[in-house]
C-alpha positions, 0 to 999 in steps of 0.5 A, a space after each residue: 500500500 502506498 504511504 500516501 493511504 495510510 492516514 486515510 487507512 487509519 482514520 477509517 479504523 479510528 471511526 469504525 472503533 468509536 462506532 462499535 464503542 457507541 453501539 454497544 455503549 447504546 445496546 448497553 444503557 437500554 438493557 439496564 433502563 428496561 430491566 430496572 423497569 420492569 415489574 418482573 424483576 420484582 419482589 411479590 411483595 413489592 408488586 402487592 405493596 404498588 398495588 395495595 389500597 390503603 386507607 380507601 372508603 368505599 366512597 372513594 372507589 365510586 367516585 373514582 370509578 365514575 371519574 375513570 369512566 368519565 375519562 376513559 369516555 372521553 379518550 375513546 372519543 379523542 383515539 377515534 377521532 385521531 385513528 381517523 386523522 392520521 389514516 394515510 397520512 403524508 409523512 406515512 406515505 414519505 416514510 414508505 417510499 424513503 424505506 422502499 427506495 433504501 432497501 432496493 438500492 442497498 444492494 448497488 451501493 454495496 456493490 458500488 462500494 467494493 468494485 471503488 475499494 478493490 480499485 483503489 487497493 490496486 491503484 499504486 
């Protein structure tokens, strides 16, 4: 290989090195956050101790049950309305055609990619 590569060479490794770090840095931090979340990781009696009314008069689970009736009325209406909205939407239809286009030319941009590396190991 030519002097003249050698940096180019190096910082390509210097940048695939950091994209790995981030990668698994990222897959890392996700793992930890949805484990602490998630109740199964969890004592029963932690999970009974969250579930657990205490103190509650009968009067305070009627109205707490109209009051969630009340607003889960009123979320039906608002889901519906928005389900209706956002049928076809145009960022939906962009979305498609960006992802369509990416995964039919993929296979040339890696072809494209090889064919300029083995041209440019054989150039002096």
């Amino acid at each position: 290989m030519a002097k003249r590569k050698m940096p180019f060479i190096k910082l390509s490794i210097i940048f695939a090195i950091m994209i790995v770090l981030a990668i698994f840095y990222s897959w890392g931090s996700s793992n930890k956050n949805s484990a602490q979340s998630s109740m199964m990781d969890q004592s029963m009696g932690n999970m009974m101790g969250e579930n657990h009314l205490k103190d509650i008069t009968v009067r305070d689970l009627i109205i707490q049950e109209e009051q969630s009736e009340v607003v889960q009325s009123q979320t039906n209406e608002e889901s519906n309305a928005s389900h209706h909205e956002s049928t076809g939407s145009f960022l939906e239809t962009i979305h498609k055609i960006t992802t369509i286009t990416i995964v039919i030319l993929l296979p040339f941009i890696i072809a494209g990619t090889v064919f300029l590396l083995i041209i440019w190991f054989d150039t002096p």
